[in-house]
C-alpha positions in Angstrom: 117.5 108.6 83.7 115.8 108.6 87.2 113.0 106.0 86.8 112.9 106.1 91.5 110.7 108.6 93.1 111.4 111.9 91.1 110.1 110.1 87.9 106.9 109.2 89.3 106.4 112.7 91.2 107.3 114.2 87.4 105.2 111.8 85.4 102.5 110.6 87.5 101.4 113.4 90.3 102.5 116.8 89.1 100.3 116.0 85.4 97.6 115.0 87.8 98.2 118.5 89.9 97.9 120.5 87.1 95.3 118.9 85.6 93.1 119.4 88.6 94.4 122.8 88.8 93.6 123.1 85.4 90.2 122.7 86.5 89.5 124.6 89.1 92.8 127.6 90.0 93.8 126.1 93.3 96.2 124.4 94.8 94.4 123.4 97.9 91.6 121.5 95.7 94.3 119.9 93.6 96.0 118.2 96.6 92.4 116.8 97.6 92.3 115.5 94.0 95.3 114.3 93.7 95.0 112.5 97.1 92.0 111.3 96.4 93.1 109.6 93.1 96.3 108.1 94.3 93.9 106.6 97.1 91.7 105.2 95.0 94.6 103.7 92.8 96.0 102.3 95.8 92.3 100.9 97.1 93.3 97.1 96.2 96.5 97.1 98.0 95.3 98.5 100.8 92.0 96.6 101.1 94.6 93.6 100.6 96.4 94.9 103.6 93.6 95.2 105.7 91.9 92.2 105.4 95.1 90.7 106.0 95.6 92.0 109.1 92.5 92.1 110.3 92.0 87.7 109.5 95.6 87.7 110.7 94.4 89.0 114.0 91.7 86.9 114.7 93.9 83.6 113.8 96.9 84.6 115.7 96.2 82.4 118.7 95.0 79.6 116.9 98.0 79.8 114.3 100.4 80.3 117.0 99.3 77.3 119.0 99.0 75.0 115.2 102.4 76.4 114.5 104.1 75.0 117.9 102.3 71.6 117.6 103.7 71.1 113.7 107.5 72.1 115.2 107.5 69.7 118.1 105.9 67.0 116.5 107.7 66.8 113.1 111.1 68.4 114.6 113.0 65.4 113.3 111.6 65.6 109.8 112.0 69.0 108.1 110.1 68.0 105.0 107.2 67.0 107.0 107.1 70.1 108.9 107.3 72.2 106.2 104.5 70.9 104.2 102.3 70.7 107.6 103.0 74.6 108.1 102.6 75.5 104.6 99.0 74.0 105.4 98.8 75.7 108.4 99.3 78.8 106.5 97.0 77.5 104.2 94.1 77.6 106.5 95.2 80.7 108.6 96.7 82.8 106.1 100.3 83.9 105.9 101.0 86.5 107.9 103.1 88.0 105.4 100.9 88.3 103.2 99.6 92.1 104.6 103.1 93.6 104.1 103.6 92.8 100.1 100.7 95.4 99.3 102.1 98.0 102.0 105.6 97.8 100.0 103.8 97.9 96.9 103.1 101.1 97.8 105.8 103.0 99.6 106.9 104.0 96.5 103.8 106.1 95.2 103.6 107.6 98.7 106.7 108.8 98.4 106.7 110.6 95.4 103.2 112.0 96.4 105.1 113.4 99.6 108.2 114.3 98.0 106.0 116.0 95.0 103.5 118.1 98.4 107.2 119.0 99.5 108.9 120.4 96.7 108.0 123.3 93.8 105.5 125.2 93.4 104.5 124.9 97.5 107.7 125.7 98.2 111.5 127.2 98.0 114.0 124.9 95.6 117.2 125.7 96.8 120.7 125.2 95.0 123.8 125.1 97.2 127.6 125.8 95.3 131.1 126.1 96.5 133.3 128.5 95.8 136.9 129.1 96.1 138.2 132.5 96.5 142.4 132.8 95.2 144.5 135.6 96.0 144.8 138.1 93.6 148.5 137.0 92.1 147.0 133.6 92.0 144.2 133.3 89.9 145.5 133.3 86.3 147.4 129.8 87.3 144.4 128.5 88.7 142.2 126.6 85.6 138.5 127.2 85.8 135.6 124.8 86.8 132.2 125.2 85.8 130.2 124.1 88.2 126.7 122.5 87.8 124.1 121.4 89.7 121.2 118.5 89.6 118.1 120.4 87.6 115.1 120.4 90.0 111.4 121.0 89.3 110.7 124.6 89.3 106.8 126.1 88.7 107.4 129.5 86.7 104.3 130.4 87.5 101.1 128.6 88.7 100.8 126.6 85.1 103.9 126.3 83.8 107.1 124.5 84.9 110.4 123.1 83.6 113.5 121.4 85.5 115.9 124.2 85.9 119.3 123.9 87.1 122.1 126.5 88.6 124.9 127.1 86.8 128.3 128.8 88.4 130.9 129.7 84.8 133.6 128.9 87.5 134.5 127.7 90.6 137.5 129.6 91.2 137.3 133.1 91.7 140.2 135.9 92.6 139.9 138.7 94.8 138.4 141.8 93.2 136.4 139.2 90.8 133.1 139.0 90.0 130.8 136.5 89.0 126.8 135.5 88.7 124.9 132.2 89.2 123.2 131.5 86.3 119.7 129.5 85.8 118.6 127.7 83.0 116.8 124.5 81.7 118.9 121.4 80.5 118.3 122.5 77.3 120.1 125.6 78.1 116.9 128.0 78.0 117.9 130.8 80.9 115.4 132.0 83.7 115.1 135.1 81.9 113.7 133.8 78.7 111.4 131.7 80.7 109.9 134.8 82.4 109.5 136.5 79.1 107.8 133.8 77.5 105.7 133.0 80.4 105.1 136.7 81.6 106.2 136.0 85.2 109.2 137.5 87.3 110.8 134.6 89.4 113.8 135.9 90.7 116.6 133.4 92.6 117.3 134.4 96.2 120.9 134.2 97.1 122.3 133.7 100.3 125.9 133.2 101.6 126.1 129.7 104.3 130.0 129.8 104.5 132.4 132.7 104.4 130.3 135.4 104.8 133.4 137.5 105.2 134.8 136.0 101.9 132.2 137.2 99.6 129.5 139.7 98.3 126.7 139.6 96.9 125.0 142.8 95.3 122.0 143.9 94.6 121.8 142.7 90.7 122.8 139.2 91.7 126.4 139.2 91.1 128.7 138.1 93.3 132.3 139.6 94.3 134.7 138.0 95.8 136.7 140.0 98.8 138.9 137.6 100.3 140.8 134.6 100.0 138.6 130.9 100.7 135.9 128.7 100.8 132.3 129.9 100.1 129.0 127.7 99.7 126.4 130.5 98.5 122.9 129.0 98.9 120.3 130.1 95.6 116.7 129.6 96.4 113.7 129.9 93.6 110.2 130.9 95.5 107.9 128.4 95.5 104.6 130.2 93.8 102.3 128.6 95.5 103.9 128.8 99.0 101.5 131.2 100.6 98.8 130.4 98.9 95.4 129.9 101.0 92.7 127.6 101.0 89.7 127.2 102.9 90.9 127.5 106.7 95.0 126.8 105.9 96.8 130.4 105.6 99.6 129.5 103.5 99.7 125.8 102.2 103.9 126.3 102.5 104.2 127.2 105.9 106.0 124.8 107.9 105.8 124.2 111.7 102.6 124.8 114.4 104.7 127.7 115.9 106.3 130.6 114.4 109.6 132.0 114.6 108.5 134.9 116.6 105.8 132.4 118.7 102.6 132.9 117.0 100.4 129.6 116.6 99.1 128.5 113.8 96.0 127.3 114.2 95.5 125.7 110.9 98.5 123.7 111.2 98.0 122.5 115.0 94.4 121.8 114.2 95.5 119.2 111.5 97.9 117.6 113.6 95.1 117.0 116.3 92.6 116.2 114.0 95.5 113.4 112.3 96.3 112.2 115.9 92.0 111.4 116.3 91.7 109.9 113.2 94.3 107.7 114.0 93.2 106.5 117.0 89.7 105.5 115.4 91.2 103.9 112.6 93.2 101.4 115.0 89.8 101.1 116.8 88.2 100.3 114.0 90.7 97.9 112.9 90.5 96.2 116.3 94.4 97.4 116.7 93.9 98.8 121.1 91.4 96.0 121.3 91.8 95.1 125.1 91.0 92.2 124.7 94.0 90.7 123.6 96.4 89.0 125.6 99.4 90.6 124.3 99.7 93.7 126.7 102.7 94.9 125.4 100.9 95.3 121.7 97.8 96.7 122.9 100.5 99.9 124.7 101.8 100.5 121.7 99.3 100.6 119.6 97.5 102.6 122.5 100.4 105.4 122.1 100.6 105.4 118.6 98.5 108.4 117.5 100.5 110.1 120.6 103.7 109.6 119.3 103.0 110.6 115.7 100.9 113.9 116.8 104.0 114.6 119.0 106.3 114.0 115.9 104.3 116.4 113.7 104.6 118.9 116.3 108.5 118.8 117.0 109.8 117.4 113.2 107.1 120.1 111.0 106.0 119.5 108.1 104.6 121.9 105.8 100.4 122.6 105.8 100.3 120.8 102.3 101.7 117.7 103.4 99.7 117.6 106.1 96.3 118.5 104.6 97.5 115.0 102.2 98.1 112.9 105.7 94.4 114.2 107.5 92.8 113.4 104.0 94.8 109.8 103.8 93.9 108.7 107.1 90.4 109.9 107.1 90.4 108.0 103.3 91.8 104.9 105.1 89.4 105.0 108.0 86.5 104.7 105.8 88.3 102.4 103.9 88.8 100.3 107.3 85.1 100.4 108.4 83.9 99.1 105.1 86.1 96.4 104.6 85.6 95.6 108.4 82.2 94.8 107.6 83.1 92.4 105.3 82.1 88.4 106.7 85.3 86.5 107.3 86.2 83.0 105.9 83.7 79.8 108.2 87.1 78.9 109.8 88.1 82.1 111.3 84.3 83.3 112.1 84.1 80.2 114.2 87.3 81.5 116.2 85.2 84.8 116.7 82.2 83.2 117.5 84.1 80.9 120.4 85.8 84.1 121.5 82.5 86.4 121.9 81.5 83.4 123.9 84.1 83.2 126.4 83.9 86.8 126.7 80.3 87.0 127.8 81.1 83.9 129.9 84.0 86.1 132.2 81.5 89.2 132.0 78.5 86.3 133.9 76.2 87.3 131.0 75.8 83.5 130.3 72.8 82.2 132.8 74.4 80.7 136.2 73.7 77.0 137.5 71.4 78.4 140.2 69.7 80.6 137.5 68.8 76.8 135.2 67.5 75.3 138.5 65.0 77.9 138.9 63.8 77.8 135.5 63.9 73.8 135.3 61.7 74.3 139.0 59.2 76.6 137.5 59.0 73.8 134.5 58.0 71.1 136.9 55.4 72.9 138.6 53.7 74.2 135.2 53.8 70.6 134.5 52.2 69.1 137.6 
């Protein structure tokens, strides 16, 4: 029993999708719901996460300098030194302590990205080999059913079971004939499933390897011509693939450019939109603060939104997915401001404090030596 990522998409978000599309008949609202729910679930661990960083930030130098002090001085008494850093991390805060809630997490996001990425907002696909025997050959050859892993497959827009493809044999001879079959794990077929549920999903079959080898006709049966391997690929539409919503054409569609070189707005707007957002959430966070004296840091976190609006671009991913990541990171910038306004712990507001000082003390906005003589001057004469 899979209790990883599929069992959470399957038992956590696709009850919550079809609740919300329960609701109201849309797709496009039930990935804003569903988003929006898993965010708030997740609210905790990432507020964890941020203050984390954000305290961890401010203490950095002070930690770091703490830290060396504690190593040189007790370097001949391990004990010592770890109790005196355990303090040190008392005071500062470990800077570990952001990643556990990230980690936490990985594992919901994933199945809320593998769930935006599969059935109904787009094709399951089934892949089986085939071996083609010569004619004279066949009746020695014993047959192999061949079955693959059942995947989550939408019917129709309310209904969906995990259906599986099912090949009665491997081994095929020439002048044979044969038809992938699909059915539940409790054997129901696709047929039944379209009776009961009034819809017509219909497999798509396509040959990947030894074209040459075998046919496929137009009732879905397959006929072997020539002696081989063949992997036939089966795919079940995804029935919510081109559905619309609001400005997005078709919450399936995968890539800013299409095959014959038209744009897609929708999609390249996102991507843009994601790049922004992430820039203001590190500016928020205090992430390209320039500040700092780490240069190196300050570049890459400088590039970041770059890089990842460059990656969306060149590795696509499908509208759905990426109306989940805009709505995430605008979710987590908010998230950031608020918690940014939070008042940090006396010992690390006095390191901010002493740094906004020495700030406006390199910008001259502190008064000058000449500046107190003339004041102290105009003083004395009020007085006499």
């Amino acid at each position: 029993m899979d209790f990883g990522i599929g069992f959470i998409s399957n038992n956590i978000m696709l009850p919550i999708l079809d609740f919300f599309h329960g609701i109201v008949p849309s797709y496009g609202f039930a990935i804003i719901a569903l988003t929006l729910v898993i965010r708030f679930a997740l609210y905790p661990l990432s507020a964890k996460s941020i203050r984390s960083m954000r305290r961890m930030r401010v203490a950095q130098p002070a930690m770091q300098k703490k830290v060396k002090e504690v190593q040189e001085r007790y370097k001949d008494d391990p004990e010592k030194q770890r109790q005196e850093m355990s303090a040190v991390y008392k005071e500062y805060g470990n800077p570990l302590a952001g990643c556990f809630p990230v980690i936490l997490q990985m594992p919901i996001l994933f199945a809320l990205f593998a769930t935006l990425r599969g059935s109904p907002f787009a094709d399951v696909d089934y892949t089986v080999d085939m071996q083609i025997f010569p004619r004279e050959q066949i009746e020695s050859v014993q047959p192999e059913t061949v079955t693959t892993k059942a995947e989550n497959v939408y019917i129709n827009e309310d209904v969906h079971y995990k259906v599986l493809a099912l090949l009665p044999s491997e081994n095929l001879g020439v002048g044979q004939t044969t038809q992938l079959e699909f059915q539940t794990e409790e054997g129901k077929s696709l047929n039944q499933l379209n009776a009961e549920t009034e819809s017509n999903l219909a497999p798509n079959l396509e040959v990947v390897k030894g074209q040459e080898r075998v046919k496929i006709n137009e009732d879905g049966t397959i006929s072997a011509i020539a002696p081989g391997e063949v992997s036939i690929k089966a795919s079940l539409p995804g029935v919510a693939k081109n559905e619309g919503f609001i400005f997005i054409e078709a919450l399936g569609r995968v890539g800013a450019v299409g095959e014959d070189g038209t744009i897609h707005w929708d999609i390249l707007g996102m991507v843009i939109f994601f790049g922004i957002s992430l820039y203001a959430n590190q500016k928020l966070s205090g992430q390209s603060n320039k500040s700092g004296d780490n240069s190196q840091q300050q570049l890459i976190s400088q590039i970041t939104p770059i890089l990842f609006t460059g990656m969306f671009l060149f590795f696509p991913l499908p509208a759905g997915v990426l109306m989940y990541i805009v709505l995430a990171n605008v979710f987590q910038t908010l998230q950031t401001l608020i918690l940014m306004r939070e008042p940090l712990p006396d010992n690390l507001q006095k390191i901010v404090e002493e740094q906004e000082k020495q700030e406006k003390k390199e910008k001259g906005q502190e008064s000058l030596p000449f500046e107190k003589q003339k004041r102290s001057r105009k003083k004395e004469k009020a007085s006499g």
